[in-house]
MMTF fields as JSON, N, C-alpha, C and O atoms, coordinates in Angstrom:
{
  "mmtfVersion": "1.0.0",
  "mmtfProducer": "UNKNOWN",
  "numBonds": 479,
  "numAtoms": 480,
  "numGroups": 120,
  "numChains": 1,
  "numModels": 1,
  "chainsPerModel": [1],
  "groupsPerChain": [120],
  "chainIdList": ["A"],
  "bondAtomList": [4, 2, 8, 6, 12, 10, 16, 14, 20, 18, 24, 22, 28, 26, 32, 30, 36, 34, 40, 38, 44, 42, 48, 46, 52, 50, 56, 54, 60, 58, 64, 62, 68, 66, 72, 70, 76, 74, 80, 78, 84, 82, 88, 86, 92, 90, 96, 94, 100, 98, 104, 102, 108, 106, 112, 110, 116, 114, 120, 118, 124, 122, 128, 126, 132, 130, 136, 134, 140, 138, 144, 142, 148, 146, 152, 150, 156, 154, 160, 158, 164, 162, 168, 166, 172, 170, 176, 174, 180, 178, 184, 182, 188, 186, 192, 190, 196, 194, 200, 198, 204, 202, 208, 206, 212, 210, 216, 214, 220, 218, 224, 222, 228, 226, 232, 230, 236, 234, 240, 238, 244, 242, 248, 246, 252, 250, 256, 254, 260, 258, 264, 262, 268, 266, 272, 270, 276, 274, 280, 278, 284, 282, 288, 286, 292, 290, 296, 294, 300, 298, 304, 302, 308, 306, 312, 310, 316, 314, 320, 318, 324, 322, 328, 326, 332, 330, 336, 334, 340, 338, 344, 342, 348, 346, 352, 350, 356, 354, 360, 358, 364, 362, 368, 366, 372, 370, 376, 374, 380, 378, 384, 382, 388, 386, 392, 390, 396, 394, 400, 398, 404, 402, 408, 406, 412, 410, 416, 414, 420, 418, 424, 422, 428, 426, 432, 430, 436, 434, 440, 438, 444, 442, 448, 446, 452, 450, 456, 454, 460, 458, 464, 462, 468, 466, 472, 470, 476, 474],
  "bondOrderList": [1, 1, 1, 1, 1, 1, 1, 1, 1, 1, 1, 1, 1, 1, 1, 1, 1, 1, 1, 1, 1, 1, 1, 1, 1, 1, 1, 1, 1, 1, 1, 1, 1, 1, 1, 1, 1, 1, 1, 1, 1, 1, 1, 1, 1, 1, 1, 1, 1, 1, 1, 1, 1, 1, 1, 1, 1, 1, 1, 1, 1, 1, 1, 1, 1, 1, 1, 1, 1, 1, 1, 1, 1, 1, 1, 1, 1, 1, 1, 1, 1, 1, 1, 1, 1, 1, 1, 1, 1, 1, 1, 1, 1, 1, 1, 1, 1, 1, 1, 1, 1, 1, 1, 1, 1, 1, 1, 1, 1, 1, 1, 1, 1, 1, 1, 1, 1, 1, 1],
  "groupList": [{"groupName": "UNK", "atomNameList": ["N", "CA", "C", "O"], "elementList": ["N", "C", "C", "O"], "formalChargeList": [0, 0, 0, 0], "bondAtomList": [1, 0, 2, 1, 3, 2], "bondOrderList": [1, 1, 2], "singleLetterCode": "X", "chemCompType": "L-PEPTIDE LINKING"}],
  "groupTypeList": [0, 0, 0, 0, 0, 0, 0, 0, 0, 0, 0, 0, 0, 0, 0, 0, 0, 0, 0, 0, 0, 0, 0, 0, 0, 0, 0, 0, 0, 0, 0, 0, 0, 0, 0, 0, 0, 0, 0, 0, 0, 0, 0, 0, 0, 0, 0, 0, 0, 0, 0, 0, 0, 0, 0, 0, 0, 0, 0, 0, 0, 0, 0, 0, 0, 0, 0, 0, 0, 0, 0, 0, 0, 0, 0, 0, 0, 0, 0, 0, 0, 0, 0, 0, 0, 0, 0, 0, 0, 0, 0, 0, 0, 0, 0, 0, 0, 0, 0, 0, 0, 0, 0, 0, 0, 0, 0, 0, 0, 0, 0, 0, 0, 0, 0, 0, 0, 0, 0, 0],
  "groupIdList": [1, 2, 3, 4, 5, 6, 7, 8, 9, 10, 11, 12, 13, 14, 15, 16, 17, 18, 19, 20, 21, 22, 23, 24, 25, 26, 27, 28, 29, 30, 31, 32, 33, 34, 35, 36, 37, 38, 39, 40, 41, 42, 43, 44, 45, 46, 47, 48, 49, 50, 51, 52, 53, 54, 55, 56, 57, 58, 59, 60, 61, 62, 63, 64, 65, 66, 67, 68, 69, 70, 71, 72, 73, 74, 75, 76, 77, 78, 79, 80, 81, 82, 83, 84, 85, 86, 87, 88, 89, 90, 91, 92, 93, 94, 95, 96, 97, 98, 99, 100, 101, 102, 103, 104, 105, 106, 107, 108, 109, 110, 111, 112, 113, 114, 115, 116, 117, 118, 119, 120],
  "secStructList": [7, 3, 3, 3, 3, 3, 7, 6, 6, 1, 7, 3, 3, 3, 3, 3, 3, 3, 3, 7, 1, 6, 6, 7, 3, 3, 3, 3, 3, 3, 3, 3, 3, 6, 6, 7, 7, 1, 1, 3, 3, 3, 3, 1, 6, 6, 7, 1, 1, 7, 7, 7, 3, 3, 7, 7, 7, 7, 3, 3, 3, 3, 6, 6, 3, 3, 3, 3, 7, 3, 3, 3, 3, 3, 3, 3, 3, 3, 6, 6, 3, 3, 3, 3, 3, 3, 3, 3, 3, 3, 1, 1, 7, 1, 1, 3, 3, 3, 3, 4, 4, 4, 6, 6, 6, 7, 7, 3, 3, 3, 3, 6, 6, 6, 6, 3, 3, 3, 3, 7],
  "xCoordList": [-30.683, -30.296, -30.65, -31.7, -29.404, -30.135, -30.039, -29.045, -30.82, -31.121, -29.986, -29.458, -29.671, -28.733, -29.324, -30.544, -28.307, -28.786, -27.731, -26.655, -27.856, -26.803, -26.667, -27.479, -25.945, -25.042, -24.403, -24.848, -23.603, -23.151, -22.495, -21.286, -22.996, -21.64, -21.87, -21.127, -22.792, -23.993, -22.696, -22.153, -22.006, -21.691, -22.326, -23.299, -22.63, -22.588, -22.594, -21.556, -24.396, -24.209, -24.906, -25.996, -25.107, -25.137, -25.224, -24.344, -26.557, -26.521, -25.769, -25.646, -25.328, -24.383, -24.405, -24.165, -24.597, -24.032, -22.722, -22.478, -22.132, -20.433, -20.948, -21.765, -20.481, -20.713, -19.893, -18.849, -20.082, -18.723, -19.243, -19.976, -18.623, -18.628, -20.287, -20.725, -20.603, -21.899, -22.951, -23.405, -23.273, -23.766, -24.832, -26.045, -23.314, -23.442, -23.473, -22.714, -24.484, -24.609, -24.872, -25.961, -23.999, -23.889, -24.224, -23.338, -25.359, -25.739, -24.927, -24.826, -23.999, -23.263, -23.876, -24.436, -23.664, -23.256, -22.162, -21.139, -22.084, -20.861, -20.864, -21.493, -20.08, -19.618, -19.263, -18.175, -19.634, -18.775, -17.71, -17.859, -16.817, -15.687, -14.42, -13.533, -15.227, -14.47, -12.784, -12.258, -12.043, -10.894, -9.912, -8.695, -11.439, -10.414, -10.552, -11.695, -9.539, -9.474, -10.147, -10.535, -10.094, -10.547, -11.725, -12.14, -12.715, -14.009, -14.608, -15.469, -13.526, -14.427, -12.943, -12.044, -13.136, -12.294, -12.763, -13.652, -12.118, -12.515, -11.713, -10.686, -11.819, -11.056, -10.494, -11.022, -9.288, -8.94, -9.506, -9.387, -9.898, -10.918, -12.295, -13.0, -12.355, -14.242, -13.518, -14.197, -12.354, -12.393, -12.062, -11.575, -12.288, -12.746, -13.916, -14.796, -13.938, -15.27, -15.22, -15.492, -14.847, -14.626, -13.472, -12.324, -14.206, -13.138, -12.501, -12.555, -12.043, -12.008, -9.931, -8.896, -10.037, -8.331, -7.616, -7.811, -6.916, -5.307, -4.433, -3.642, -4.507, -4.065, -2.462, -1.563, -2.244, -1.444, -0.938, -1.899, 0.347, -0.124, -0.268, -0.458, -0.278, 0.003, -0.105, -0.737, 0.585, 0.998, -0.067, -0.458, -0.475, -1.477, -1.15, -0.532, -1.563, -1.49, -2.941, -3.852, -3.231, -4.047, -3.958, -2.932, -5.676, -5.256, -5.014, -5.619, -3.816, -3.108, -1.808, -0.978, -1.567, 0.271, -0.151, -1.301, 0.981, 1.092, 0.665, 0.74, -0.08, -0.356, -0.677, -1.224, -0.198, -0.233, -1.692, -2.004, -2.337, -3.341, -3.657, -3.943, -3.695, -4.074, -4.891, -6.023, -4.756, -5.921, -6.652, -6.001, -7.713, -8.15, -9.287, -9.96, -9.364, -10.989, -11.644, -11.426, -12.769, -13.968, -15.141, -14.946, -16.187, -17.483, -18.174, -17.988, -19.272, -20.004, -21.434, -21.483, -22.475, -23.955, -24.124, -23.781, -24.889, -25.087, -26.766, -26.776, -27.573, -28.605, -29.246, -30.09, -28.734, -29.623, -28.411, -28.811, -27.217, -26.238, -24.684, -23.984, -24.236, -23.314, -21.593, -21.633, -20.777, -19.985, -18.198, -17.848, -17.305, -16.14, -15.035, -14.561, -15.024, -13.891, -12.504, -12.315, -11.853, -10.733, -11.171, -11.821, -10.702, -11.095, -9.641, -8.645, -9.503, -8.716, -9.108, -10.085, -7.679, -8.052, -7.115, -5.943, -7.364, -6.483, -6.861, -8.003, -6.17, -5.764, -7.061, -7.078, -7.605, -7.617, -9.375, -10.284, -9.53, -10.55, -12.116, -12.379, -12.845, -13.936, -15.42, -16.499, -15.174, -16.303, -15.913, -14.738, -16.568, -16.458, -16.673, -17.658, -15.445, -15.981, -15.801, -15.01, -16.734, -16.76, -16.357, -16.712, -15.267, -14.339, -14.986, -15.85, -14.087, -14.894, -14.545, -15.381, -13.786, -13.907, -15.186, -15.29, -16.395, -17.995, -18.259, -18.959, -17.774, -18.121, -17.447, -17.039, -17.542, -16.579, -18.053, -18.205, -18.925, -19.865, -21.146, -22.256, -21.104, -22.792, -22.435, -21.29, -23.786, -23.637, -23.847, -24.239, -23.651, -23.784, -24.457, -23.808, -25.709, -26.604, -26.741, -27.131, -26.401, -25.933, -26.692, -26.209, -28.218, -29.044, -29.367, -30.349, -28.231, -28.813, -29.935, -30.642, -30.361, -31.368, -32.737, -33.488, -33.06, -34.182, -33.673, -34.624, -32.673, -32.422, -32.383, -32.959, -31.654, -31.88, -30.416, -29.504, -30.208, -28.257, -28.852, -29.707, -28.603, -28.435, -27.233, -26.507, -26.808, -26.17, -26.56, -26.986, -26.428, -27.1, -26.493, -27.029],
  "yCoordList": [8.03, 7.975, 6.589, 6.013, 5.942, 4.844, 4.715, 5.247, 4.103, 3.987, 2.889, 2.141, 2.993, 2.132, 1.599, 1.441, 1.099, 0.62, 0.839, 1.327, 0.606, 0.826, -0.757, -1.315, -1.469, -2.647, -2.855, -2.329, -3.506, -3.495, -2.697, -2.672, -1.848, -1.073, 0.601, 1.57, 0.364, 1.754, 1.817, 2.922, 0.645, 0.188, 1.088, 1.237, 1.717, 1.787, 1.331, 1.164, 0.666, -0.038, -0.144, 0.271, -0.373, 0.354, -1.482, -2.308, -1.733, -2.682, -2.427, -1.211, -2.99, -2.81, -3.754, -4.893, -3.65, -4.825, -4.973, -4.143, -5.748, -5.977, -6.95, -7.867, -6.586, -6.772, -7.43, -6.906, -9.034, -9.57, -9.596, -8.828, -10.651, -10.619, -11.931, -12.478, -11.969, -12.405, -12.228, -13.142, -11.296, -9.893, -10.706, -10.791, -11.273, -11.634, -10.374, -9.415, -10.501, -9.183, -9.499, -10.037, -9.254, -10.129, -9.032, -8.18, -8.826, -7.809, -8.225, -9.452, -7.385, -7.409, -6.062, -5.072, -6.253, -5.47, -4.76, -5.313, -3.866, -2.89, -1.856, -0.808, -2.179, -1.223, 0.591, 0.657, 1.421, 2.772, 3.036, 3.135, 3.096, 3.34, 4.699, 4.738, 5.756, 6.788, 7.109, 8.083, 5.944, 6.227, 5.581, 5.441, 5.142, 4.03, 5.102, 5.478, 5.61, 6.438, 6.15, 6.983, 4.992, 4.505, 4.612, 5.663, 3.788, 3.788, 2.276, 2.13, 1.4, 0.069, -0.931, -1.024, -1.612, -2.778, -3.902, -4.004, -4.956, -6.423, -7.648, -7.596, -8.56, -9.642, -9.9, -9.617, -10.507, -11.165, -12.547, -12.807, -13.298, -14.344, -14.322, -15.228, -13.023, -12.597, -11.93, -11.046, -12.134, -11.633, -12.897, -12.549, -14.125, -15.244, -14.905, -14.089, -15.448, -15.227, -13.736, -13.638, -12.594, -11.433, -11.437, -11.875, -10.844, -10.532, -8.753, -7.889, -8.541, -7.332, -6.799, -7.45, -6.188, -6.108, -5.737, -4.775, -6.318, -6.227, -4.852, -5.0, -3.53, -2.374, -2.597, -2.657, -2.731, -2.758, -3.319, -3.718, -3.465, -3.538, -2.345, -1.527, -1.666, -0.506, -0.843, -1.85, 0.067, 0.162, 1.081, 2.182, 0.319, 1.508, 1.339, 0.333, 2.531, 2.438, 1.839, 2.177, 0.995, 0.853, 0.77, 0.49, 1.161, 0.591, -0.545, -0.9, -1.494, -2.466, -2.237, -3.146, -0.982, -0.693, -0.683, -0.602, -0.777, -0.874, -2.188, -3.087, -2.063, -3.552, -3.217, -2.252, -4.185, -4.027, -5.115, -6.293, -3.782, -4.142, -4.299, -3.307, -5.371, -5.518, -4.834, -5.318, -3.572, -2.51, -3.321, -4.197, -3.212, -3.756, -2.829, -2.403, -2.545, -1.623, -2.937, -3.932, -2.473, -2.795, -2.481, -1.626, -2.767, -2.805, -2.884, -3.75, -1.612, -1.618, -0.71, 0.32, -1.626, -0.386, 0.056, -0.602, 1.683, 1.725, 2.471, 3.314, 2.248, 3.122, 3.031, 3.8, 2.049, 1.411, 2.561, 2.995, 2.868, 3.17, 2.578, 2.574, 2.238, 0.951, 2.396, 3.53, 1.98, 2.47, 1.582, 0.561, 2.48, 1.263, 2.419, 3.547, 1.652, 2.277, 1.316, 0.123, 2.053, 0.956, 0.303, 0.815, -1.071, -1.644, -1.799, -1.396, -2.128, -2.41, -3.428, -3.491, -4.7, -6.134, -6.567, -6.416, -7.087, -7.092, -8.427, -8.831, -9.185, -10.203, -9.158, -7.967, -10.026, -9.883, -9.365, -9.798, -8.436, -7.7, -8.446, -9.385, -8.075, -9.124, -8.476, -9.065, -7.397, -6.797, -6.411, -6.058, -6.378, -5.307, -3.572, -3.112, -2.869, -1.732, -0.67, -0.773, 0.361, 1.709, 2.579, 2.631, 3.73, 4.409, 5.939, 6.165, 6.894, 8.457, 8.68, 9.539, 8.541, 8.913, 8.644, 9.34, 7.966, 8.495, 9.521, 9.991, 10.436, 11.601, 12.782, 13.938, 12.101, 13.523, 13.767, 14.718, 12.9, 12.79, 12.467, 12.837, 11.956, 11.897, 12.329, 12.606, 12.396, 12.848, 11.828, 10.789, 11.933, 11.088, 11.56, 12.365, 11.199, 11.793, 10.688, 9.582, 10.974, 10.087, 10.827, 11.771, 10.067, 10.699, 9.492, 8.751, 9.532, 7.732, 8.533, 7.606, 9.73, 9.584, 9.219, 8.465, 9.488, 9.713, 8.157, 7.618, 7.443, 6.085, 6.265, 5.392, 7.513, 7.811, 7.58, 8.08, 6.934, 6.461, 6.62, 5.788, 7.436, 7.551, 8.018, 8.499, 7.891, 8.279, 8.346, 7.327, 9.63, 9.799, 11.329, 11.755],
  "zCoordList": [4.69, 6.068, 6.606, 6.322, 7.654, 7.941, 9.069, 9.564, 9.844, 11.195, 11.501, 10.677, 13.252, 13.876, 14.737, 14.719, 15.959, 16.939, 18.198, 17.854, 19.326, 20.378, 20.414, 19.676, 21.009, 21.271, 23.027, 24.047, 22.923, 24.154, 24.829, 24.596, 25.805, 26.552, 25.35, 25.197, 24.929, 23.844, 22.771, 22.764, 21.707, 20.941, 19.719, 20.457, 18.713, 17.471, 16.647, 16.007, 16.029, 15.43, 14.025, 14.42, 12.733, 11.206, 10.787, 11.03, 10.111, 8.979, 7.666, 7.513, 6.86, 5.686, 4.673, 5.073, 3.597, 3.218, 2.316, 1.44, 2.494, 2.074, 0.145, 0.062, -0.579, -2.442, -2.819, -3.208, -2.849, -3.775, -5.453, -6.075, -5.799, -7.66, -7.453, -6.44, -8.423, -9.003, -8.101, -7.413, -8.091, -7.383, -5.836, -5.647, -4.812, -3.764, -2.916, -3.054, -1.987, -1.18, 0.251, 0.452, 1.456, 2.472, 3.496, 3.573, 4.358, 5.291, 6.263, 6.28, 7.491, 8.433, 9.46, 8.987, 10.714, 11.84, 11.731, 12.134, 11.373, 11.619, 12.512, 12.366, 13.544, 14.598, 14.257, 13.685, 14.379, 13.825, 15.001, 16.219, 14.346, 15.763, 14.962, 14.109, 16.089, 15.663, 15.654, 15.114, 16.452, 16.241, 15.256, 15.138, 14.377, 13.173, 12.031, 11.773, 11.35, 10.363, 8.633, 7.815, 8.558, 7.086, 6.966, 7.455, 6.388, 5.729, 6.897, 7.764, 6.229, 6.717, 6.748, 5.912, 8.094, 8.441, 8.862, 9.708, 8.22, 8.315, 8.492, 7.815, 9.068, 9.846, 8.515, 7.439, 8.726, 7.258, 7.194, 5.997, 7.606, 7.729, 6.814, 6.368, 6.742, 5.948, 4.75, 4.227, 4.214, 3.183, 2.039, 0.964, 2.246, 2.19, 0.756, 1.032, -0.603, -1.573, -2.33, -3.527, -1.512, -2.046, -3.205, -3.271, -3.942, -5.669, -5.328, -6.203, -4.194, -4.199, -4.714, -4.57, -4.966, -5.591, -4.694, -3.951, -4.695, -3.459, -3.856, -4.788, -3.232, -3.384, -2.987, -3.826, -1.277, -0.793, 0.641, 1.3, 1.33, 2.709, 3.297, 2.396, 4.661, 5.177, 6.415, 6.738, 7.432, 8.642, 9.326, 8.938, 10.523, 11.307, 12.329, 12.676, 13.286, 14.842, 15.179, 14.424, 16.23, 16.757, 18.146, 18.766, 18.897, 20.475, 21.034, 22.046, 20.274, 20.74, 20.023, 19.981, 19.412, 19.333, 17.49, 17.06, 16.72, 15.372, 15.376, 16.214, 13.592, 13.454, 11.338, 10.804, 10.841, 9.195, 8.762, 8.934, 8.061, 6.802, 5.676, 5.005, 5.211, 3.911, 3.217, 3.245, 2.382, 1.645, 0.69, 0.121, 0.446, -0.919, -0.908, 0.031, -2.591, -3.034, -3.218, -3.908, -2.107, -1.66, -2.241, -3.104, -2.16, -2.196, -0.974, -0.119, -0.895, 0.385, -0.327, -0.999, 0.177, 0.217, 1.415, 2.397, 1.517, 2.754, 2.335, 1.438, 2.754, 2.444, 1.011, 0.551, 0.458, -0.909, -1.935, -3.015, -1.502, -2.096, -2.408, -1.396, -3.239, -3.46, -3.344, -3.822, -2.84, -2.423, -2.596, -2.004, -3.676, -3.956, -2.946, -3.079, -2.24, -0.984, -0.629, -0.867, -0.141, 0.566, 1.736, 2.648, 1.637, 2.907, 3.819, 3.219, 4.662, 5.469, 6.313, 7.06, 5.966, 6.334, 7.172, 6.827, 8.227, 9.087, 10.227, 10.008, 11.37, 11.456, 13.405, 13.716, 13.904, 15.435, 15.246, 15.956, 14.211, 14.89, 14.995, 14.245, 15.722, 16.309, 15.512, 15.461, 15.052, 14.51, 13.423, 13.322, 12.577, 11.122, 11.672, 12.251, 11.282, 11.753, 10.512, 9.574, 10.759, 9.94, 10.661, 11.838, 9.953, 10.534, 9.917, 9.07, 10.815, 10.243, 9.118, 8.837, 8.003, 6.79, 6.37, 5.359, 6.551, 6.447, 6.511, 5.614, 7.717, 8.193, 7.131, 7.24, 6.405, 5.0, 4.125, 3.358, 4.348, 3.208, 4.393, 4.011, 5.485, 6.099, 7.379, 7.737, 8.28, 9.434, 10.091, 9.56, 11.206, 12.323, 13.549, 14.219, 14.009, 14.941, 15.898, 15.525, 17.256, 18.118, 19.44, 20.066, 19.762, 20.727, 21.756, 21.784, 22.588, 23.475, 24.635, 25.03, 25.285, 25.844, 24.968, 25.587, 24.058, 22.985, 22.441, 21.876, 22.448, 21.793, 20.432, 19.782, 19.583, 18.332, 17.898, 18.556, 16.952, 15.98, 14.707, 14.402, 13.975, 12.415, 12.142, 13.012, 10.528, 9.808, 8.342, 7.798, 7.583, 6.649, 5.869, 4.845]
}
């Protein structure tokens, strides 16, 4: 289980680290944002050094209308656990975010009077 933090405007927020090839391991801020459906999304800018394999493009809705992402299997630890997921790479976004397909496999405990964010 790993502890979070609240952010701006009580933001959602999860250390991570993102796994390229010669076993580079890059800790990030990742936002959890429940209305993004995938695992994990990232600027196409930061996917820059990553050896990760080019799946496909795909079409998503977002809250700024349709917009197309570059898939690639990824590499992510979360909790001293290494994780090969799809990423979704895409052009605008300002944060790295984690989407509820987490929630298939951990929980999410979200207590802002008590100041408590895990997922685990």
């Amino acid at each position: 289980m790993i502890s979070g933090f609240f952010g701006v405007e009580d933001a959602l927020f999860f250390e991570v680290e993102l796994l390229a090839s010669g076993n580079l391991e890059l800790p990030v801020d990742a936002m959890f944002d429940t209305g993004f459906s995938g695992y994990l999304a990232i600027n196409n800018q930061d996917i820059d050094g990553f050896t990760w394999v080019f799946i496909k493009r795909q079409a998503m809705f977002t809250a700024r209308g349709e917009a197309d992402f570059d898939l690639y299997l990824g590499e992510v630890r979360i909790d001293g656990q290494d994780f090969q997921i799809p990423v979704h790479v895409g052009r605008g976004l300002p944060e790295v975010l984690l989407g509820r397909q987490w929630l298939q496999t951990k929980r999410l405990l979200v207590d802002m009077p008590s100041g408590v964010l895990t997922l685990g």
